[in-house]
TIVO-2410 file (N, C-alpha, C; in nm, 3 decimals):
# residues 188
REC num residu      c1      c2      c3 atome chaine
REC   1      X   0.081  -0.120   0.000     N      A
REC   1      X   0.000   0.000   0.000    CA      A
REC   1      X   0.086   0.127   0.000     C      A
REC   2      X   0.217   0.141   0.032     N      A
REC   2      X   0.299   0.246   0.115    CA      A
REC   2      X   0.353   0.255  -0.045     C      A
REC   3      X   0.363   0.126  -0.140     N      A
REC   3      X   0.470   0.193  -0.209    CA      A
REC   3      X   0.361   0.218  -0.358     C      A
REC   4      X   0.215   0.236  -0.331     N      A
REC   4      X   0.085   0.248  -0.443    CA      A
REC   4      X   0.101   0.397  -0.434     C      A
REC   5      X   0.097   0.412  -0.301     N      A
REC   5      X   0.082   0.596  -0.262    CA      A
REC   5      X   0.180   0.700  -0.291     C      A
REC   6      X   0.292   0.603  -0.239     N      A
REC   6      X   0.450   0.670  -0.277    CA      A
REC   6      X   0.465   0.685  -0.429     C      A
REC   7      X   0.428   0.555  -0.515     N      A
REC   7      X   0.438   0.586  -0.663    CA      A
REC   7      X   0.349   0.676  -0.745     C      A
REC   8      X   0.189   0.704  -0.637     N      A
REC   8      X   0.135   0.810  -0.691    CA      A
REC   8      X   0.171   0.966  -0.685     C      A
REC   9      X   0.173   0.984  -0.551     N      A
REC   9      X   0.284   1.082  -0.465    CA      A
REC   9      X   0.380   1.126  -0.560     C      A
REC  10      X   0.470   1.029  -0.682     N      A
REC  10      X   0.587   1.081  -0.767    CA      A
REC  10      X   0.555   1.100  -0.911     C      A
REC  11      X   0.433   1.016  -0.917     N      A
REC  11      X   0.372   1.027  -1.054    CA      A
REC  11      X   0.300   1.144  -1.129     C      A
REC  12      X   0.217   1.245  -0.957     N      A
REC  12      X   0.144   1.332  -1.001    CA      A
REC  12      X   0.230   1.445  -0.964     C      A
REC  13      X   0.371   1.426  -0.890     N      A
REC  13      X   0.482   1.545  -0.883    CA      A
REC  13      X   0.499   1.574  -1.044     C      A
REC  14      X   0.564   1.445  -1.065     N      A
REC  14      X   0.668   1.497  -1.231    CA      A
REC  14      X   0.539   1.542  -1.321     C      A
REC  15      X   0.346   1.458  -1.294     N      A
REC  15      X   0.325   1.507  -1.419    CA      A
REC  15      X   0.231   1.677  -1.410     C      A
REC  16      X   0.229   1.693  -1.236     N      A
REC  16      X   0.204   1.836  -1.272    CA      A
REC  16      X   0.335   1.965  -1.269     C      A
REC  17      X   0.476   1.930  -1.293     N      A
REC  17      X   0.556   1.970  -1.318    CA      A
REC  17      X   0.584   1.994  -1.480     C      A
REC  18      X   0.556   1.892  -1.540     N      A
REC  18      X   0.532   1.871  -1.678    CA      A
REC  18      X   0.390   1.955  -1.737     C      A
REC  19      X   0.296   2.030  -1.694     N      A
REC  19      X   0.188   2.034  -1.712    CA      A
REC  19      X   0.222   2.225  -1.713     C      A
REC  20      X   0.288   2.254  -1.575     N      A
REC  20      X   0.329   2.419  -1.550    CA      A
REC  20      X   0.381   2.444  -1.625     C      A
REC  21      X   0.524   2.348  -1.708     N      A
REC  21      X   0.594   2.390  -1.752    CA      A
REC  21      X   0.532   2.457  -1.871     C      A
REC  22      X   0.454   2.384  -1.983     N      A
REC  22      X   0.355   2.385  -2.099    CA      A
REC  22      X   0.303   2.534  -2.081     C      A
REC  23      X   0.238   2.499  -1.922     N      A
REC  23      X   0.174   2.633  -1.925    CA      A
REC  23      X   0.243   2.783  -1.928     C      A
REC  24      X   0.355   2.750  -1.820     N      A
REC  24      X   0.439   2.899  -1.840    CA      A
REC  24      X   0.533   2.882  -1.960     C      A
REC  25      X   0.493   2.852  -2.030     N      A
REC  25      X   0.584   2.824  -2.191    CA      A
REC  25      X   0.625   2.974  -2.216     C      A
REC  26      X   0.769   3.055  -2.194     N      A
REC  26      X   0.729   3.165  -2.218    CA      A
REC  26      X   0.727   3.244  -2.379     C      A
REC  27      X   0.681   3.327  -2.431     N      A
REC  27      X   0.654   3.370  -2.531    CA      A
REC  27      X   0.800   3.449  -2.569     C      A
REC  28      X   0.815   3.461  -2.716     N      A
REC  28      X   0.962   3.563  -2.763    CA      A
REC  28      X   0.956   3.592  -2.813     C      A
REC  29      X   1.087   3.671  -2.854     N      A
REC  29      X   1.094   3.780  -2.974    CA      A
REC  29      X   1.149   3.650  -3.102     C      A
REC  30      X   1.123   3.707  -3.248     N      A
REC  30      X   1.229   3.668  -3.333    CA      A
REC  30      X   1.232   3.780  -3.402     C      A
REC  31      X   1.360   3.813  -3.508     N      A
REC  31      X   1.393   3.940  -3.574    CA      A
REC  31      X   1.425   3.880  -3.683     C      A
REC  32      X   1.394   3.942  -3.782     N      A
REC  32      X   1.359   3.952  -3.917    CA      A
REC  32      X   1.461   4.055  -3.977     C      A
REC  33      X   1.583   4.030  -4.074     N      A
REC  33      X   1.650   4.114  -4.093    CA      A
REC  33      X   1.631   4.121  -4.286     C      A
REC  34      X   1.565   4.236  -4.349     N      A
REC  34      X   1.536   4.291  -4.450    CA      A
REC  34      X   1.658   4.306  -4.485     C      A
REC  35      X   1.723   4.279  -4.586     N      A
REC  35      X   1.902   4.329  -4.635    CA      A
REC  35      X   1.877   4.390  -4.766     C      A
REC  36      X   1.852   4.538  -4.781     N      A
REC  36      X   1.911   4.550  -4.943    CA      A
REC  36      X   2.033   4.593  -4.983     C      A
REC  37      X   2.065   4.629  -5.111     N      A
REC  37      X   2.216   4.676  -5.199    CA      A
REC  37      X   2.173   4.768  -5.186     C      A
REC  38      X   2.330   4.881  -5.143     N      A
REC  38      X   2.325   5.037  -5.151    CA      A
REC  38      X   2.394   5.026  -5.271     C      A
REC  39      X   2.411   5.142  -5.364     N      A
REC  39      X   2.434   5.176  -5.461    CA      A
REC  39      X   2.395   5.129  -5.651     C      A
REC  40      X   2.269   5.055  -5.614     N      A
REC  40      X   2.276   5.016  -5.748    CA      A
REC  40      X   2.136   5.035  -5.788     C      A
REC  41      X   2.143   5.024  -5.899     N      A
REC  41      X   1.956   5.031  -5.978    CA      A
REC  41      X   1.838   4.994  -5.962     C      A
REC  42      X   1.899   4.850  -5.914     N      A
REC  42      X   1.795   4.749  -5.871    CA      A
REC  42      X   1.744   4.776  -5.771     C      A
REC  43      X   1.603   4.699  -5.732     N      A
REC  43      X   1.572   4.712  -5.596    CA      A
REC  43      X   1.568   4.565  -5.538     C      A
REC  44      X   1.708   4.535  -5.453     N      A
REC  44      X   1.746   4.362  -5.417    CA      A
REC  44      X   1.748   4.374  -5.316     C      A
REC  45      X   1.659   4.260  -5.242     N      A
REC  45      X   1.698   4.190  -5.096    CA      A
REC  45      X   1.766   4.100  -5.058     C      A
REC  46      X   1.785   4.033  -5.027     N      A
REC  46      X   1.880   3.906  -5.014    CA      A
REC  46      X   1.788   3.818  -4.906     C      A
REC  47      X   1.783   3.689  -4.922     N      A
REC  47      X   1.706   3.592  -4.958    CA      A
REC  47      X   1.782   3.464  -4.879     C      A
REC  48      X   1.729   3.401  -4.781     N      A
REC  48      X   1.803   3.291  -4.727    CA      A
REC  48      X   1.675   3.177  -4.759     C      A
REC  49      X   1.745   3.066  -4.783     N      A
REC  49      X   1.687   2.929  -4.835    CA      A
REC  49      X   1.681   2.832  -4.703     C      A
REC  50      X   1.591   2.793  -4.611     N      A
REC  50      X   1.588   2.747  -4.514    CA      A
REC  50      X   1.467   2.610  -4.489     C      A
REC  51      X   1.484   2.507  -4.487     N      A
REC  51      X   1.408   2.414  -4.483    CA      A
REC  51      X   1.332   2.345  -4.631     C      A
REC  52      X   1.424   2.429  -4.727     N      A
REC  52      X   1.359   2.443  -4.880    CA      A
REC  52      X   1.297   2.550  -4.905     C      A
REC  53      X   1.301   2.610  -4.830     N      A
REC  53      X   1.154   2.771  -4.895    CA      A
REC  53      X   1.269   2.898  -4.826     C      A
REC  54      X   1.253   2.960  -4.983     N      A
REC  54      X   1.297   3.101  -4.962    CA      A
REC  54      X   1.250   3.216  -4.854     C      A
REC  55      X   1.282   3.268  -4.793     N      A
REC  55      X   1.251   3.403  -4.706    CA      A
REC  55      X   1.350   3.471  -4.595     C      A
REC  56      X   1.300   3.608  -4.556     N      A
REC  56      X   1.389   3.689  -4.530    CA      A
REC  56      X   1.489   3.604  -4.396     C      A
REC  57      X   1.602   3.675  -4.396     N      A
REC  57      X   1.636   3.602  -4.286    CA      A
REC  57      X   1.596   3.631  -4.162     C      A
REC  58      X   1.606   3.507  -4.067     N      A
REC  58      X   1.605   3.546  -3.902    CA      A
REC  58      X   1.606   3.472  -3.832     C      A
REC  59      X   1.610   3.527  -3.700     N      A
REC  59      X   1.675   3.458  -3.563    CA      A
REC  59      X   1.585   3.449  -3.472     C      A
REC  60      X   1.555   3.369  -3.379     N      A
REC  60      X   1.499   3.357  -3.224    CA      A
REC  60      X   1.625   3.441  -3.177     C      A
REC  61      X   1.546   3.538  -3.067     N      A
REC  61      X   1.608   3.660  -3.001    CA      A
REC  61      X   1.616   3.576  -2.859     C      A
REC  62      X   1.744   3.522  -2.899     N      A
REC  62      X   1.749   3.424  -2.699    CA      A
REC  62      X   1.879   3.459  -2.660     C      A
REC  63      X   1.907   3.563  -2.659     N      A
REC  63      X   2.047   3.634  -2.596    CA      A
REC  63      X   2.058   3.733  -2.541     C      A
REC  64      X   2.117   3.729  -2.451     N      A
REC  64      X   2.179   3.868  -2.336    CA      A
REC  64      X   2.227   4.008  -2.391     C      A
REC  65      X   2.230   4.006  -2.550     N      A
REC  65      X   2.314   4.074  -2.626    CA      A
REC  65      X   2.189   4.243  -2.618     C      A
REC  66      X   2.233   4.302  -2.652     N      A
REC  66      X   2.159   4.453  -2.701    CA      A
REC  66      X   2.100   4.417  -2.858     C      A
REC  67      X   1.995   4.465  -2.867     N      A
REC  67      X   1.939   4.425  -3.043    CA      A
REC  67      X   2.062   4.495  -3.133     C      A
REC  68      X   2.107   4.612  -3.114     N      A
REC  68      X   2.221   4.647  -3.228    CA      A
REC  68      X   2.330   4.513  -3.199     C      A
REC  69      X   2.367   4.483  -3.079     N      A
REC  69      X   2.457   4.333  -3.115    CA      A
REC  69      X   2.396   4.236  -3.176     C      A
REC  70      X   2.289   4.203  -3.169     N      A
REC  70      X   2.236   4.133  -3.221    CA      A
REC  70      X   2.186   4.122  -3.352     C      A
REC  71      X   2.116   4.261  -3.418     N      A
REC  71      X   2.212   4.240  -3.553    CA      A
REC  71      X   2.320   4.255  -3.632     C      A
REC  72      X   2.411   4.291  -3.503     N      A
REC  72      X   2.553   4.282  -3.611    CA      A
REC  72      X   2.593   4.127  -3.625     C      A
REC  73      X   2.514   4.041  -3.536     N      A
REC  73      X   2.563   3.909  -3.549    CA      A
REC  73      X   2.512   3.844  -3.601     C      A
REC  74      X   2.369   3.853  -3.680     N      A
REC  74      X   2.266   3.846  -3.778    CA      A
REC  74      X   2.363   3.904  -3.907     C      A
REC  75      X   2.381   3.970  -3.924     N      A
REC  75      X   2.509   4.052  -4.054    CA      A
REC  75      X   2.663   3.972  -4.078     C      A
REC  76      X   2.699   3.992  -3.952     N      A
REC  76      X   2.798   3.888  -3.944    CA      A
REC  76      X   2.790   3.721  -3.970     C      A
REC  77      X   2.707   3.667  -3.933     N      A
REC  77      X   2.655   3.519  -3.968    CA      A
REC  77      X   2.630   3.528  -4.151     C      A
REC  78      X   2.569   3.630  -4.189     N      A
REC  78      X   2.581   3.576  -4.378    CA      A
REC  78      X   2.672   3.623  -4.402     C      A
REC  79      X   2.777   3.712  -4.364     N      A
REC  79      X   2.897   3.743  -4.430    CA      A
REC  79      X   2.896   3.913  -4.482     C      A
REC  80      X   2.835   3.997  -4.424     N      A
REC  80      X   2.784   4.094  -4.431    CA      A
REC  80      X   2.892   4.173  -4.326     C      A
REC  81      X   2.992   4.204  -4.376     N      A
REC  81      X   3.110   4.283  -4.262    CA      A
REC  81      X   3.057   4.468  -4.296     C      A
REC  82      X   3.033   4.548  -4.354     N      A
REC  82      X   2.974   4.661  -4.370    CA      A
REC  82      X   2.856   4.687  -4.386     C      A
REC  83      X   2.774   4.763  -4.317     N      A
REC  83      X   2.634   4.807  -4.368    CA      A
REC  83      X   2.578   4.964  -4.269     C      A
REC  84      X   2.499   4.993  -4.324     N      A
REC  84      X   2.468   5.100  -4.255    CA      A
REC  84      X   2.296   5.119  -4.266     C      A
REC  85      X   2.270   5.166  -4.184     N      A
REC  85      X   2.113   5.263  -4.115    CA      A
REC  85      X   2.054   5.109  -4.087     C      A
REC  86      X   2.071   5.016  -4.026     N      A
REC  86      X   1.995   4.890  -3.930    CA      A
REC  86      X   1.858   5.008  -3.899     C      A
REC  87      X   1.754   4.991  -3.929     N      A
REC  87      X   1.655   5.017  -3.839    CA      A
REC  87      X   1.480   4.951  -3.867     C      A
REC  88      X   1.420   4.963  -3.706     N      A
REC  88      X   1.344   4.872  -3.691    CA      A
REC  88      X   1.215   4.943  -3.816     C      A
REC  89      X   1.164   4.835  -3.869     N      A
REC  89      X   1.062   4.860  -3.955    CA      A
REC  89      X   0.908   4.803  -3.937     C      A
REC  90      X   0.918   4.726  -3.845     N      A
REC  90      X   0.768   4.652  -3.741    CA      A
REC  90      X   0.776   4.584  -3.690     C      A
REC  91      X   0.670   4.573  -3.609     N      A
REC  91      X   0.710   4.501  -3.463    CA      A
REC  91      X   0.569   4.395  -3.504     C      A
REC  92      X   0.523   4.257  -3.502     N      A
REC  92      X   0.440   4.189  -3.553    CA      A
REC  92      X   0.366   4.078  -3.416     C      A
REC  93      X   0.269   4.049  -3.373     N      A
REC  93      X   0.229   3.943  -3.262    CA      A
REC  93      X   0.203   3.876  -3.382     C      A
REC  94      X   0.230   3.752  -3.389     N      A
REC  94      X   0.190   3.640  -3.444    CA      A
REC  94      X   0.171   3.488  -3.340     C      A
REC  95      X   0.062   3.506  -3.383     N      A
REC  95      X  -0.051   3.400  -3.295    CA      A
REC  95      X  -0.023   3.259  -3.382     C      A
REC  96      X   0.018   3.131  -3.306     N      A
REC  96      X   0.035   3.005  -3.378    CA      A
REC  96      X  -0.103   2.908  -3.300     C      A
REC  97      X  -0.102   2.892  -3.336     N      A
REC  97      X  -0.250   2.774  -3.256    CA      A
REC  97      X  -0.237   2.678  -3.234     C      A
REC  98      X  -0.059   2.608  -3.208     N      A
REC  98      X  -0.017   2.553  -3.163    CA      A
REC  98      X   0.051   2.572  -3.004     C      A
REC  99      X   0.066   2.690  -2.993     N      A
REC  99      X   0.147   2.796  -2.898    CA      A
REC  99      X   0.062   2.839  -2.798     C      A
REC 100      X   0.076   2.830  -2.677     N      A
REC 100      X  -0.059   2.948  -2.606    CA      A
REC 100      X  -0.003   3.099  -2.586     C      A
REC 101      X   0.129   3.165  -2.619     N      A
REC 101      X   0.156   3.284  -2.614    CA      A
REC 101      X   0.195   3.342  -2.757     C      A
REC 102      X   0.130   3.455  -2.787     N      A
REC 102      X   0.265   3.499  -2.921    CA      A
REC 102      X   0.333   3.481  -2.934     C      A
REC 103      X   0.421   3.508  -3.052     N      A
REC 103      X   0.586   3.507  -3.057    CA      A
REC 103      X   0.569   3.695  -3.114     C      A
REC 104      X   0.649   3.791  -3.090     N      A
REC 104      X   0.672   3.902  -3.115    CA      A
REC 104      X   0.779   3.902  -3.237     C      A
REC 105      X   0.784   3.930  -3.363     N      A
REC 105      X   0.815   3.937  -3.494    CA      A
REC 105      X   0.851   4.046  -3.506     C      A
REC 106      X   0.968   4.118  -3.488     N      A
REC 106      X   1.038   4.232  -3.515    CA      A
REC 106      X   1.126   4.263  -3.609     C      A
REC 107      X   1.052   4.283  -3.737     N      A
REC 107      X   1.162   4.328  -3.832    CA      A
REC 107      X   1.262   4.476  -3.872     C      A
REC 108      X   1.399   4.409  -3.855     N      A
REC 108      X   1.419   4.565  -3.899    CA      A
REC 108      X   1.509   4.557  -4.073     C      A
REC 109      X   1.566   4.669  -4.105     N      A
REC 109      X   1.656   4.641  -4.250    CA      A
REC 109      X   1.779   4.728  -4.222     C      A
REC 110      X   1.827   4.711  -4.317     N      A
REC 110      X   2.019   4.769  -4.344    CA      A
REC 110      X   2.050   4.748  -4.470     C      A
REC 111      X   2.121   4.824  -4.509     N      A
REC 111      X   2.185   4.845  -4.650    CA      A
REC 111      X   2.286   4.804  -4.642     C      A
REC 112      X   2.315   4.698  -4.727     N      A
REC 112      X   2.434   4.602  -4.732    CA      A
REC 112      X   2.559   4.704  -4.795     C      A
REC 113      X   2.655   4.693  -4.747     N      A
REC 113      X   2.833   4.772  -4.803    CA      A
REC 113      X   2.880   4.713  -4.879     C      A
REC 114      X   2.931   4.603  -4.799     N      A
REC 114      X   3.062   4.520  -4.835    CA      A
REC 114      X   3.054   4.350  -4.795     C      A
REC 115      X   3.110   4.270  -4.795     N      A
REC 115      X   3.089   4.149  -4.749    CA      A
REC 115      X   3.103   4.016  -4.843     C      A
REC 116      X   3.126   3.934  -4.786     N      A
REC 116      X   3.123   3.803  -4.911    CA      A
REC 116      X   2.981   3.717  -4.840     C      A
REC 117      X   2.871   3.710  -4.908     N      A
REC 117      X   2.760   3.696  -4.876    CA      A
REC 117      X   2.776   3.516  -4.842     C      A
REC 118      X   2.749   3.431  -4.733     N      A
REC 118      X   2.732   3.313  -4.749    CA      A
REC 118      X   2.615   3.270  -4.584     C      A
REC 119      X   2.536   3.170  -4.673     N      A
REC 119      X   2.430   3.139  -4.612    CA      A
REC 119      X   2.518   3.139  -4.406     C      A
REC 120      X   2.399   3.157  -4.363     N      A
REC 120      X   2.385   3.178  -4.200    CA      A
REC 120      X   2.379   3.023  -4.125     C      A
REC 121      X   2.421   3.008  -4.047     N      A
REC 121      X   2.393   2.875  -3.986    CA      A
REC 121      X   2.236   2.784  -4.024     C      A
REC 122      X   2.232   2.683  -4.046     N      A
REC 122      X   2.069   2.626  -4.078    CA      A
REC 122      X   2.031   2.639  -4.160     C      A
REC 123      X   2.135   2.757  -4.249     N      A
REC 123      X   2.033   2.765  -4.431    CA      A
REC 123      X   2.110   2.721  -4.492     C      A
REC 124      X   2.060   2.648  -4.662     N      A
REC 124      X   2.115   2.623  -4.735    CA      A
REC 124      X   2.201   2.716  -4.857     C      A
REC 125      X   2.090   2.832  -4.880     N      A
REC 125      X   2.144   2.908  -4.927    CA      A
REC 125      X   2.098   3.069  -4.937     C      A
REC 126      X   2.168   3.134  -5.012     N      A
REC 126      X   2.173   3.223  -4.993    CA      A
REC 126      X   2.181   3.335  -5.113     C      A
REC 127      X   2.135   3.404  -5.140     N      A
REC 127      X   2.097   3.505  -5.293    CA      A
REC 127      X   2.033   3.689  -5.282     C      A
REC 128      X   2.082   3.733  -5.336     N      A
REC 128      X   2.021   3.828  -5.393    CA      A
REC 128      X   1.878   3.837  -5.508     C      A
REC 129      X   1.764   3.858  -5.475     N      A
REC 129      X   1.624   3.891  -5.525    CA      A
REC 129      X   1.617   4.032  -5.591     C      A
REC 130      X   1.563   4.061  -5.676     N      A
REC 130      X   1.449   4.171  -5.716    CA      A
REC 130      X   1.346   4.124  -5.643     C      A
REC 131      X   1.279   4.239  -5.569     N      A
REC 131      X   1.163   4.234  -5.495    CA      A
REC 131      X   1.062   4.180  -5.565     C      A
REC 132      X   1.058   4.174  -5.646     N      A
REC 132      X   0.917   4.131  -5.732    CA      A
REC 132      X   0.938   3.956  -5.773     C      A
REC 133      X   1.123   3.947  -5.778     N      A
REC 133      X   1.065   3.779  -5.751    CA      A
REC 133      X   1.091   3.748  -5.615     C      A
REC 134      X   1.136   3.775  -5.517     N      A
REC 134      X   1.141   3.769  -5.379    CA      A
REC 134      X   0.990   3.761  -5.346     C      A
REC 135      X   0.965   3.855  -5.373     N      A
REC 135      X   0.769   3.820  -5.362    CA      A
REC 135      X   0.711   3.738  -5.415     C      A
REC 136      X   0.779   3.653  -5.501     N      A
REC 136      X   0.709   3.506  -5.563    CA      A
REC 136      X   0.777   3.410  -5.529     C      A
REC 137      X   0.857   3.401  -5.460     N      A
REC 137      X   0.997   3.288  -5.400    CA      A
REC 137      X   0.936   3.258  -5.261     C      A
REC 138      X   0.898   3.380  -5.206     N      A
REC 138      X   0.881   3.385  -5.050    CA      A
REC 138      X   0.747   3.234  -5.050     C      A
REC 139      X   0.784   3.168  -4.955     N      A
REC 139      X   0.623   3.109  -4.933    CA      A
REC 139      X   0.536   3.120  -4.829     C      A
REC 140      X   0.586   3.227  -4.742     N      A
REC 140      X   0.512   3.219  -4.628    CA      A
REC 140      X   0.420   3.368  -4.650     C      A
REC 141      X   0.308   3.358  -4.662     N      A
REC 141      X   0.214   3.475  -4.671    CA      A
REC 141      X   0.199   3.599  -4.644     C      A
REC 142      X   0.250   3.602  -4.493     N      A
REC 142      X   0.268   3.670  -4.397    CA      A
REC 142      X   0.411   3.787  -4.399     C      A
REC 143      X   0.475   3.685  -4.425     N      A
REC 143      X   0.624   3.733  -4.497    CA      A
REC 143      X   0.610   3.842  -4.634     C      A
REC 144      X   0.514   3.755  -4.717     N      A
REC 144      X   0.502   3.856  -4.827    CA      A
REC 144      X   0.464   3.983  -4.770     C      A
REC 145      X   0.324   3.971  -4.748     N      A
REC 145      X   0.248   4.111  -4.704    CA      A
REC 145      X   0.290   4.197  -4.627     C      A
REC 146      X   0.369   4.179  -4.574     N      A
REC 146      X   0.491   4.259  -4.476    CA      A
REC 146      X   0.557   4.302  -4.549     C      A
REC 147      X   0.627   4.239  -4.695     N      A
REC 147      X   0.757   4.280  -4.710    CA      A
REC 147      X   0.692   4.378  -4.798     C      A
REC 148      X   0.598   4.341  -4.885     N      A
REC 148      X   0.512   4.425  -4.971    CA      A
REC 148      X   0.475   4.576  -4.927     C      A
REC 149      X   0.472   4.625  -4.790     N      A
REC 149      X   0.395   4.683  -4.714    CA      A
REC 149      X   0.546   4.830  -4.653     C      A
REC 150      X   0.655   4.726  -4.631     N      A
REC 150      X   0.753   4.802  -4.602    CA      A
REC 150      X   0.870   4.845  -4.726     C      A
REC 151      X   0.784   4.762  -4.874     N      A
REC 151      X   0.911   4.798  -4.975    CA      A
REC 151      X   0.824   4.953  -5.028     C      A
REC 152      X   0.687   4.950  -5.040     N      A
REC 152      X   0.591   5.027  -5.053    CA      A
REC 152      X   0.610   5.183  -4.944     C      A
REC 153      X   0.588   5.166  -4.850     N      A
REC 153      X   0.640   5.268  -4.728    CA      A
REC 153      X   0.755   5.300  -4.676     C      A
REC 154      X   0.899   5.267  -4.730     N      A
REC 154      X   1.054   5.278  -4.702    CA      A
REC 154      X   1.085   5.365  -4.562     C      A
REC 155      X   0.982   5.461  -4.516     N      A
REC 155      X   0.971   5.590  -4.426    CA      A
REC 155      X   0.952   5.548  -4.241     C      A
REC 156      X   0.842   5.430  -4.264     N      A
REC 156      X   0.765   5.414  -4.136    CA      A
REC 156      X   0.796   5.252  -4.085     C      A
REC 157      X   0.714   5.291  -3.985     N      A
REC 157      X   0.752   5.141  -3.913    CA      A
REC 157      X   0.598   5.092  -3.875     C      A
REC 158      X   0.596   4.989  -3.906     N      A
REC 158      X   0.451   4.917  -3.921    CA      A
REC 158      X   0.413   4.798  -3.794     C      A
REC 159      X   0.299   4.763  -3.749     N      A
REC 159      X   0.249   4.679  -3.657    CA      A
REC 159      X   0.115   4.648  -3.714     C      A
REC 160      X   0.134   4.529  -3.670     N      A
REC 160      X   0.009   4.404  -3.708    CA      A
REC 160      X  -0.038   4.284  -3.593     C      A
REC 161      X  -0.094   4.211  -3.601     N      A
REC 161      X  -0.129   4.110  -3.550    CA      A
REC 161      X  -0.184   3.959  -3.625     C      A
REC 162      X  -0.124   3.856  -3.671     N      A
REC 162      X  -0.128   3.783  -3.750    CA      A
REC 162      X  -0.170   3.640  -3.663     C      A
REC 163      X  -0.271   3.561  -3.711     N      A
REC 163      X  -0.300   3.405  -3.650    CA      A
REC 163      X  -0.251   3.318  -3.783     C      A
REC 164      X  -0.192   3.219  -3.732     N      A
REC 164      X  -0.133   3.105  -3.828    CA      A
REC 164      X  -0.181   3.015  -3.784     C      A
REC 165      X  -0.270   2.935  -3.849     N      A
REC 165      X  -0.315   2.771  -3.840    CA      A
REC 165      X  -0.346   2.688  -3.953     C      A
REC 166      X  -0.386   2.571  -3.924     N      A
REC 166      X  -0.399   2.484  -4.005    CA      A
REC 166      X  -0.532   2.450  -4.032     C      A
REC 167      X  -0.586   2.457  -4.195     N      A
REC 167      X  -0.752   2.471  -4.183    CA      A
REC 167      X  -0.803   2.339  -4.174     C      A
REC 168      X  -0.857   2.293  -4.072     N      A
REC 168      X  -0.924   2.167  -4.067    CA      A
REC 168      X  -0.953   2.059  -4.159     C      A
REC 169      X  -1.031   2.095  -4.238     N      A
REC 169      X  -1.039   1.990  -4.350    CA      A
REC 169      X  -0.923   1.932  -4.464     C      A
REC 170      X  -0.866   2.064  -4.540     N      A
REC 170      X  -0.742   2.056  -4.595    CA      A
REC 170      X  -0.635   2.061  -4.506     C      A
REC 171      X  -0.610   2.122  -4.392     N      A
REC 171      X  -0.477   2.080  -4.354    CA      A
REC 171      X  -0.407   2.140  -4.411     C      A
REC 172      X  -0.463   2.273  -4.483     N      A
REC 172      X  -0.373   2.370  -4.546    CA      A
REC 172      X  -0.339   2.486  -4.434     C      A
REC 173      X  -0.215   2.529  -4.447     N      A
REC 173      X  -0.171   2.635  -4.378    CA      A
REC 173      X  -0.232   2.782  -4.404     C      A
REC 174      X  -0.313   2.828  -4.306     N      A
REC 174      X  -0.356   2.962  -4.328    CA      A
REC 174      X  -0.312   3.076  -4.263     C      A
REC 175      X  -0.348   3.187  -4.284     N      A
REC 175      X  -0.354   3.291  -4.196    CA      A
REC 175      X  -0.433   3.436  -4.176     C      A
REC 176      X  -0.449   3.447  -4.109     N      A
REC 176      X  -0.536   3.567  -4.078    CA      A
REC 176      X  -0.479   3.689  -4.061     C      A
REC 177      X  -0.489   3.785  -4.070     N      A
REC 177      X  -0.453   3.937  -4.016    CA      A
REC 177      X  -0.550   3.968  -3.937     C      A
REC 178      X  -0.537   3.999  -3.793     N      A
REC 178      X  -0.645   3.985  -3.716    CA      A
REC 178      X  -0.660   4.143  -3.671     C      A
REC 179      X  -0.518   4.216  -3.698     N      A
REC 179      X  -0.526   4.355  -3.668    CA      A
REC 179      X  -0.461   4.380  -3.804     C      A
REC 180      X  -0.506   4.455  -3.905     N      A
REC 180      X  -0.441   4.443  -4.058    CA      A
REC 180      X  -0.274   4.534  -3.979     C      A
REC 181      X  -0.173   4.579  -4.049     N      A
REC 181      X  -0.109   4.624  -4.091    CA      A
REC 181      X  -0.134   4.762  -4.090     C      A
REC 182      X  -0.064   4.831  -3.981     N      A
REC 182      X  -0.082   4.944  -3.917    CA      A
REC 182      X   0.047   5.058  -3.917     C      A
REC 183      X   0.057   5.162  -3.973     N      A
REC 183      X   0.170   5.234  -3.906    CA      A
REC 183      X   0.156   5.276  -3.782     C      A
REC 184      X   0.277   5.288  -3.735     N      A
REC 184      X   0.354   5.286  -3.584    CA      A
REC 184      X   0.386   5.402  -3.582     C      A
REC 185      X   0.525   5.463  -3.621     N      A
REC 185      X   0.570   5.563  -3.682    CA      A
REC 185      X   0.652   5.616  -3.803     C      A
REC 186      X   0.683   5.715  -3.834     N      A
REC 186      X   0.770   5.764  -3.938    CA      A
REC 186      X   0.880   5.738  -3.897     C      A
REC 187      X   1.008   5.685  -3.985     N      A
REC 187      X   1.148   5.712  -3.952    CA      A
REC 187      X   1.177   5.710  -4.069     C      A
REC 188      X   1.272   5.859  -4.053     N      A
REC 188      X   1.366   5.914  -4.164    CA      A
REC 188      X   1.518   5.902  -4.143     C      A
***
């Protein structure tokens, strides 16, 4: 009997330990780094290849670092040793319906200098786009309409609120804009 109680006693420790944890799952940032070419005609972003599907690059924000360290080490990781004006261009809640907290989606951009461009840890590869096929490469929706939104407005900094799930029957990946695409402020 002593050792029915004792094994329940350890069973419902670990599994409501296992249960808090889920619950205080805590929510984060990731950053989104927009890269174009200074000096030339075109209008190019640069493009990381990750899991098979093209889109902008970025990081889970899980470091002690200051966000300007943090994207110099985002810059530094593709090979990006010069650039100038890093700044934030929107700040995004994106809701997963897998997740019980947001994740906070902060994109900012920089004008690439100098550098020998090579894919970032986890990607395969790595390229320069014209926006207009970058906008047909990209596959994530969300990604587009953002990028669409800030190649369109170059000035301001934008906020949204986005839900990502999976539609029941198809099992196709959707998404919602649940607060459309908002300016924040101007930056010149």
């Amino acid at each position: 009997m002593i050792k029915k109680i004792l094994f329940l006693l350890i069973l419902f420790h670990l599994t409501s330990k296992s249960f808090s944890q889920v619950k205080d799952m805590p929510n984060y940032s990731f950053f989104k780094l927009v890269v174009t070419k200074l000096n030339t005609d075109k209008n190019e972003v640069l493009l990381v290849k990750w899991n098979d599907k093209w889109e902008v690059p970025g990081l889970k924000y899980n470091s002690k670092s200051s966000i300007k360290e943090f994207i110099a080490k985002m810059a530094n990781d593709m090979g990006i040793r010069m650039y100038k004006e890093e700044r934030l261009r929107g700040i995004f809640t994106i809701h997963y319906e897998n997740r019980p907290k947001p994740t906070l989606m902060n994109y900012y951009s920089l004008d690439f200098v100098e550098g020998d461009i090579t894919p970032p840890p986890s990607c395969s590869q790595i390229k320069w786009f014209s926006i207009d096929e970058a906008l047909k490469l990209i596959s994530y929706q969300d990604m587009v309409e953002i990028l669409k939104q800030l190649y369109e407005d170059k000035n301001s900094v934008f906020g949204g609120a986005i839900k990502k799930y999976k539609e029941a029957k198809s099992k196709e990946k959707k998404i919602e804009f649940t607060e459309p695409l908002y300016k924040l402020a101007e930056c010149k």
